[in-house]
mmCIF file of the C-alpha atoms, coordinates in Angstrom:
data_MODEL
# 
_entry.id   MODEL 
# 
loop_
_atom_site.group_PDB 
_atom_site.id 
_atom_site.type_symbol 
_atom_site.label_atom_id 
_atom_site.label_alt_id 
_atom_site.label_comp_id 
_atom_site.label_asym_id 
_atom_site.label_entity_id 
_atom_site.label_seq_id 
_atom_site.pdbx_PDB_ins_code 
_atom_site.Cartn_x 
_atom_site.Cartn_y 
_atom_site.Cartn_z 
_atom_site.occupancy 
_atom_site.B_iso_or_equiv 
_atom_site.pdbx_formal_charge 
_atom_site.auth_seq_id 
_atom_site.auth_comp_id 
_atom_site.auth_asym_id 
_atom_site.auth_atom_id 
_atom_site.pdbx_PDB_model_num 
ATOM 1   C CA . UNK A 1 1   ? -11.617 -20.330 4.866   1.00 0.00 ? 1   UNK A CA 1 
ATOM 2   C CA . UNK A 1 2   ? -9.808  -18.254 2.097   1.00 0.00 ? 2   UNK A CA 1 
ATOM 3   C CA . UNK A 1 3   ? -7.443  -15.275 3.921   1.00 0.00 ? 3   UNK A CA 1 
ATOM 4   C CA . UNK A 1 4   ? -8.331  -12.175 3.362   1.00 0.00 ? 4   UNK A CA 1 
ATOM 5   C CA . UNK A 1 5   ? -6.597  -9.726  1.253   1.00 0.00 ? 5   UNK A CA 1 
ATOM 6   C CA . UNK A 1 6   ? -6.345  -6.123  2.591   1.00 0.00 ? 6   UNK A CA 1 
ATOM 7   C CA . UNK A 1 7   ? -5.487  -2.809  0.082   1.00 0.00 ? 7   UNK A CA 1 
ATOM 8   C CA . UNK A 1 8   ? -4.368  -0.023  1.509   1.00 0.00 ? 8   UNK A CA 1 
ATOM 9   C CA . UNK A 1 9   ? -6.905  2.716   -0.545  1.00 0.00 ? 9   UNK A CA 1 
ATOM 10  C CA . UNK A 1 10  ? -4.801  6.285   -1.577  1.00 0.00 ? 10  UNK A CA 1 
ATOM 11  C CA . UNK A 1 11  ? -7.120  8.986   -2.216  1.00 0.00 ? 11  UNK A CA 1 
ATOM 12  C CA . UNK A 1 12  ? -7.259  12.730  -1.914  1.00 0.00 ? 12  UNK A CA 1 
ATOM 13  C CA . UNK A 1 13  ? -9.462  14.080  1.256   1.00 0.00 ? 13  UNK A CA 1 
ATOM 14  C CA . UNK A 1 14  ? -8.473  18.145  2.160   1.00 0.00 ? 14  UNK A CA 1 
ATOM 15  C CA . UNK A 1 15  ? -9.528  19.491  -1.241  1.00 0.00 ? 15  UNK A CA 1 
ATOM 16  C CA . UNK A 1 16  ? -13.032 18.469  -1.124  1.00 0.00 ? 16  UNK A CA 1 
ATOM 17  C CA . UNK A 1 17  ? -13.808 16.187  1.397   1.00 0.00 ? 17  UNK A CA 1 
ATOM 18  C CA . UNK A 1 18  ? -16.918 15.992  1.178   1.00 0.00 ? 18  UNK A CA 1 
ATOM 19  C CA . UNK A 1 19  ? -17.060 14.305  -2.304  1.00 0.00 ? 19  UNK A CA 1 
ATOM 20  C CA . UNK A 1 20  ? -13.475 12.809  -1.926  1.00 0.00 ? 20  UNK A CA 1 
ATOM 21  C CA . UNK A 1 21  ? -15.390 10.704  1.439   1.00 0.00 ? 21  UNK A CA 1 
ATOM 22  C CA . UNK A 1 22  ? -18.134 9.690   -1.124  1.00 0.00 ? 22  UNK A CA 1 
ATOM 23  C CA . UNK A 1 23  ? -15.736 8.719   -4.013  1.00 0.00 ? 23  UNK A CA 1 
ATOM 24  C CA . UNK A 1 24  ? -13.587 6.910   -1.627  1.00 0.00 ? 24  UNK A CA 1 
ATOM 25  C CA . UNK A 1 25  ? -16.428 4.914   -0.271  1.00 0.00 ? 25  UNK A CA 1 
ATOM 26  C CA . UNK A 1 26  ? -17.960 3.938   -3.899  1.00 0.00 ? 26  UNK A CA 1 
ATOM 27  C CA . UNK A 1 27  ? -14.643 2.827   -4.585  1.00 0.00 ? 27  UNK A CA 1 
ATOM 28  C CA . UNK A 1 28  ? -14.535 0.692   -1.551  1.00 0.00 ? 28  UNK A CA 1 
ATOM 29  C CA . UNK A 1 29  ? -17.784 -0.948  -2.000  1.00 0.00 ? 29  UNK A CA 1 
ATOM 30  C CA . UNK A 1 30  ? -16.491 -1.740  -6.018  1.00 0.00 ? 30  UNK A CA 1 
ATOM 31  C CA . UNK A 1 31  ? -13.828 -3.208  -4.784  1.00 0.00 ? 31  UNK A CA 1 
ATOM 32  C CA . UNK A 1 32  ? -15.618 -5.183  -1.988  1.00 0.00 ? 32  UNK A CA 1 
ATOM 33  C CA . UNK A 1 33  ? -18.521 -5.974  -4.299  1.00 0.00 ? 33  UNK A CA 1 
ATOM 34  C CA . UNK A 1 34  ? -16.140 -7.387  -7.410  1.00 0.00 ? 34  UNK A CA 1 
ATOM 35  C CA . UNK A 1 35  ? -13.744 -9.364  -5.098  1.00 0.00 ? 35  UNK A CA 1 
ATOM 36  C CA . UNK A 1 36  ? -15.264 -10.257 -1.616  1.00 0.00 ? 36  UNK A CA 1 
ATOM 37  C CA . UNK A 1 37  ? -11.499 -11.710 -0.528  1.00 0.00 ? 37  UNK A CA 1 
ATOM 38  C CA . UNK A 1 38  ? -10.231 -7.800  -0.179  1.00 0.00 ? 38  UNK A CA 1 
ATOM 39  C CA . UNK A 1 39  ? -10.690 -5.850  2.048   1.00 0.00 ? 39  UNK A CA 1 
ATOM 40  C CA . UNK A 1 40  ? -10.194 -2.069  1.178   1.00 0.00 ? 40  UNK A CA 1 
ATOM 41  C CA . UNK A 1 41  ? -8.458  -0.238  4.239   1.00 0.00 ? 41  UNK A CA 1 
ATOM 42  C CA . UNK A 1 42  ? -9.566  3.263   3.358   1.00 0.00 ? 42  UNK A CA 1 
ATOM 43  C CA . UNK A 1 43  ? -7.530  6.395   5.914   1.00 0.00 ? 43  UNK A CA 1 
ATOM 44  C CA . UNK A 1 44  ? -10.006 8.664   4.816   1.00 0.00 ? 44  UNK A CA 1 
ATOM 45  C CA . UNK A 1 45  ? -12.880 6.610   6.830   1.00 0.00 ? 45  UNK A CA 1 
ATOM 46  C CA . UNK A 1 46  ? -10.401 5.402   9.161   1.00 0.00 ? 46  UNK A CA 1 
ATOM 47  C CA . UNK A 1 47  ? -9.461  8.958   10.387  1.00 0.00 ? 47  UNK A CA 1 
ATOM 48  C CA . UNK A 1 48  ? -12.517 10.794  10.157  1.00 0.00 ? 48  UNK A CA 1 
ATOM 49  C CA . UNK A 1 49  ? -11.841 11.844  13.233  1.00 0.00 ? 49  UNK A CA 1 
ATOM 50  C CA . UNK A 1 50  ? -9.133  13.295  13.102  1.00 0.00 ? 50  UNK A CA 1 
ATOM 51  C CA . UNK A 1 51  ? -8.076  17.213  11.444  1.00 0.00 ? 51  UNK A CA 1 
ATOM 52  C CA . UNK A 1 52  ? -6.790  16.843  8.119   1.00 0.00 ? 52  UNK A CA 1 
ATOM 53  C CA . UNK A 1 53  ? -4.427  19.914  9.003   1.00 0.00 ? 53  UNK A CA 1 
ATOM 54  C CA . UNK A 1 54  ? -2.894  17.751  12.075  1.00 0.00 ? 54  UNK A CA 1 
ATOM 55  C CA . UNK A 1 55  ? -2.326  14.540  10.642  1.00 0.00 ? 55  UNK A CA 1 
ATOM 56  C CA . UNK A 1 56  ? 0.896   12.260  11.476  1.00 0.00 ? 56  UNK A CA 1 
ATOM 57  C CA . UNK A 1 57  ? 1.993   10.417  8.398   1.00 0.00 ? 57  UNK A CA 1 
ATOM 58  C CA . UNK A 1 58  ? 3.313   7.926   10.356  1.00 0.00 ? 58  UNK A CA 1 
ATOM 59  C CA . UNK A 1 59  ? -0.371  6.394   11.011  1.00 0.00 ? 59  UNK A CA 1 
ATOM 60  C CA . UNK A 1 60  ? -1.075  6.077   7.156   1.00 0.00 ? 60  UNK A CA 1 
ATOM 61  C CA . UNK A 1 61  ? 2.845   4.691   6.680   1.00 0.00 ? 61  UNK A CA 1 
ATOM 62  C CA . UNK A 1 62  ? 1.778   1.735   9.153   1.00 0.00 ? 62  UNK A CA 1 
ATOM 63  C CA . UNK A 1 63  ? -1.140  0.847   7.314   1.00 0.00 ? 63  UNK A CA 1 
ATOM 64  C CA . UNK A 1 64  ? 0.328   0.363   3.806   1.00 0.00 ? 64  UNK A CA 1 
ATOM 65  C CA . UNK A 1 65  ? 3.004   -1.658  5.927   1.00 0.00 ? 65  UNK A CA 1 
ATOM 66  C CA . UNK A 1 66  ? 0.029   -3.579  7.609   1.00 0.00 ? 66  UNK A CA 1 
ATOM 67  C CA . UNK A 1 67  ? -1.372  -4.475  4.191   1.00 0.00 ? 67  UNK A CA 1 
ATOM 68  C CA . UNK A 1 68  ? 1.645   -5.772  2.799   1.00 0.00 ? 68  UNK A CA 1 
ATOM 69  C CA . UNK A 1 69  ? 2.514   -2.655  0.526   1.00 0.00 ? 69  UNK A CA 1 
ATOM 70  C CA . UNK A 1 70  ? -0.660  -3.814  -0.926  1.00 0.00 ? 70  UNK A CA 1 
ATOM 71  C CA . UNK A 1 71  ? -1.523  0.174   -1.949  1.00 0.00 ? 71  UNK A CA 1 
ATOM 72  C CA . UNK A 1 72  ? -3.889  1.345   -4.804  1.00 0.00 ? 72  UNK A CA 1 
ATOM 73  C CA . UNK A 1 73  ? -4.070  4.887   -5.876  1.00 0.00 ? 73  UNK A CA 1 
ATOM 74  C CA . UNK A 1 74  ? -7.310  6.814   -7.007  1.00 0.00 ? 74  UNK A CA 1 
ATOM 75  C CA . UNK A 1 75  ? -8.171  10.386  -7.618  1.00 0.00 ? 75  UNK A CA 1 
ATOM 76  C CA . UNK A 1 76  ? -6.368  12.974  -8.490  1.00 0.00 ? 76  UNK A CA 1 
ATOM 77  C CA . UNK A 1 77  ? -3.829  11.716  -5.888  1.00 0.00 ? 77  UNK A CA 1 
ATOM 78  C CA . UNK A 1 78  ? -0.994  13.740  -7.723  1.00 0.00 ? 78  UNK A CA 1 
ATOM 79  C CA . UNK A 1 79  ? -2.139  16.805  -6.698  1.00 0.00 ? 79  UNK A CA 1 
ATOM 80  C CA . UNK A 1 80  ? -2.441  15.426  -3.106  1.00 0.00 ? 80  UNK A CA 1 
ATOM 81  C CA . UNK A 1 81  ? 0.221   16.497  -0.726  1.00 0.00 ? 81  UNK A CA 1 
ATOM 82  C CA . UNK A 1 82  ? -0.503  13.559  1.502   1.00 0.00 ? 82  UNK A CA 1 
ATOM 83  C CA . UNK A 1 83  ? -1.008  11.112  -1.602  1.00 0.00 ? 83  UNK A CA 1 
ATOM 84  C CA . UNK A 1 84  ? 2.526   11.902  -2.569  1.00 0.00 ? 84  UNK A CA 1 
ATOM 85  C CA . UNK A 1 85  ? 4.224   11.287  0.872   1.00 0.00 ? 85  UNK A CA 1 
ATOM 86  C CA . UNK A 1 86  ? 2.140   7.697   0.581   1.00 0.00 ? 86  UNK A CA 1 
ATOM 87  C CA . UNK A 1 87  ? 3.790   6.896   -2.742  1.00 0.00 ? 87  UNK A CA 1 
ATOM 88  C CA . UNK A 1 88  ? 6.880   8.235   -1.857  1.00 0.00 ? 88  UNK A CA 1 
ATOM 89  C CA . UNK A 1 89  ? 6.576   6.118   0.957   1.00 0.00 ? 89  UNK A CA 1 
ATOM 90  C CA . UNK A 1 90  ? 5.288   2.845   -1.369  1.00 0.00 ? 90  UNK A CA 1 
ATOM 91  C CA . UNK A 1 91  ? 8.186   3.423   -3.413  1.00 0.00 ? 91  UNK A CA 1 
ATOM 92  C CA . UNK A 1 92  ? 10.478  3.288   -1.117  1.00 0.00 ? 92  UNK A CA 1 
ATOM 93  C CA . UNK A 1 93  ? 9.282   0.065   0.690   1.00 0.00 ? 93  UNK A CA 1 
ATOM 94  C CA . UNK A 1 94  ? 8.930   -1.764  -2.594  1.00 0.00 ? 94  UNK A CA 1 
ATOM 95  C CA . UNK A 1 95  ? 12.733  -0.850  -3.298  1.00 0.00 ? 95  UNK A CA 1 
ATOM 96  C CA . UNK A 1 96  ? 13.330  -2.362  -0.073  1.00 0.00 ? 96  UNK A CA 1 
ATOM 97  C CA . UNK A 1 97  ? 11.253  -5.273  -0.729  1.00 0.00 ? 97  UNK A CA 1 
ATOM 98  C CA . UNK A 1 98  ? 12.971  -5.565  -3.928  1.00 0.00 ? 98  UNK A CA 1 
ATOM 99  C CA . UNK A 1 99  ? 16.422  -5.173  -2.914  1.00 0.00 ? 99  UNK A CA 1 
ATOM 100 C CA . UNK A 1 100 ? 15.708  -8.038  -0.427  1.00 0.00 ? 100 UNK A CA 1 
ATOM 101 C CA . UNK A 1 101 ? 14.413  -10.461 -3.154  1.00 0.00 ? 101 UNK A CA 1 
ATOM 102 C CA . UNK A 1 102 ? 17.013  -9.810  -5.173  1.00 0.00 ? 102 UNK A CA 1 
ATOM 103 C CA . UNK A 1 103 ? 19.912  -10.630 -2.472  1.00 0.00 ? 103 UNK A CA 1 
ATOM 104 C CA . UNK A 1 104 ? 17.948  -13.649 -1.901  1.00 0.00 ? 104 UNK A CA 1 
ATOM 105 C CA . UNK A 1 105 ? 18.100  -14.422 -5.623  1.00 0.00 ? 105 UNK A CA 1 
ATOM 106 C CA . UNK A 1 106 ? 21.708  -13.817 -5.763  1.00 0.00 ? 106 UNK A CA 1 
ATOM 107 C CA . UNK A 1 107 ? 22.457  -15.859 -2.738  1.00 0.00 ? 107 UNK A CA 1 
ATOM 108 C CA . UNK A 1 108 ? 20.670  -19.079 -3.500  1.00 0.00 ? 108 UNK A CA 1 
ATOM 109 C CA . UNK A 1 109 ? 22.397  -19.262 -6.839  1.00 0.00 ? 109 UNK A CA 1 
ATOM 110 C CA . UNK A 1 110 ? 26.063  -18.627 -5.488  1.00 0.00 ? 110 UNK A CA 1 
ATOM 111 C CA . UNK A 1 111 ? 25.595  -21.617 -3.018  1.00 0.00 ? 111 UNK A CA 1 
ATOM 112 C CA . UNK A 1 112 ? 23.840  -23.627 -6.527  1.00 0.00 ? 112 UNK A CA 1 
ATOM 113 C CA . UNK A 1 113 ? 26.883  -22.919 -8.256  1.00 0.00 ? 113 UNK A CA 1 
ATOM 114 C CA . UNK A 1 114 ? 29.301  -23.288 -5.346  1.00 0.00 ? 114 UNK A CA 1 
ATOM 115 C CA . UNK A 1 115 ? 27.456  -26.722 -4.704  1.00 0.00 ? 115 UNK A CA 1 
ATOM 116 C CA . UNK A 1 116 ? 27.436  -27.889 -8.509  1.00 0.00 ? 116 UNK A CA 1 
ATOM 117 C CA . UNK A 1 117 ? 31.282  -26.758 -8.829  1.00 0.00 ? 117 UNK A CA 1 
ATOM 118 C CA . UNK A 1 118 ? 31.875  -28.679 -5.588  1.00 0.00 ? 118 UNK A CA 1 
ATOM 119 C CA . UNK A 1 119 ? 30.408  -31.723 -7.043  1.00 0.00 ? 119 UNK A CA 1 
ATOM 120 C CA . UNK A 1 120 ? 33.385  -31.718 -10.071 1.00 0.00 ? 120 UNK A CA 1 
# 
């Protein structure tokens, strides 16, 4: 059995939610009908529940952590206050994520070198 895959899906709600739910969930079911192995993690029909006015970023923040920083953006998610704060928030764990790789990078071919220098 083949993991899973899950995308976290960024898309405008407060100006029209009514159509932004709809768009949201066609793009879900595109995603889920083209490539069965993803599974689209949607806040809009995650939170339905909740008041758009009230919301705690921090609950959106752990689910692009829980997929990995996996994160797609549709819509017109630059005119989205919340959509912003998300990839404000992506970009800021990728430079993390980043960083890290790139100390690991560094690191492994210092003790390559120190180990091939060694060996003269």
């Amino acid at each position: 059995m083949t993991r899973k895959k899950y995308i976290y899906i960024a898309h405008p709600y407060r100006g029209n939610p009514e159509y932004n739910l709809k768009e949201a969930t066609d793009i879900c079911r595109e995603l889920y009908k083209y490539n069965p192995d993803v599974i689209p993690i949607s806040p809009i029909h995650l939170f339905s529940w909740m008041d758009p006015n009230e919301g705690d970023m921090d609950m959106f923040y752990d689910l692009i952590d829980f997929t990995g920083n996996n994160v797609t953006f549709y819509g017109n998610w630059l005119k989205s206050e919340g959509c912003r704060a998300e990839a404000e928030y992506f970009r800021r764990q990728r430079k993390k994520w980043l960083d890290y790789r790139l100390m690991t990078i560094v690191i492994c071919l210092t003790i390559l070198y120190c180990t091939w220098a060694a060996s003269w």
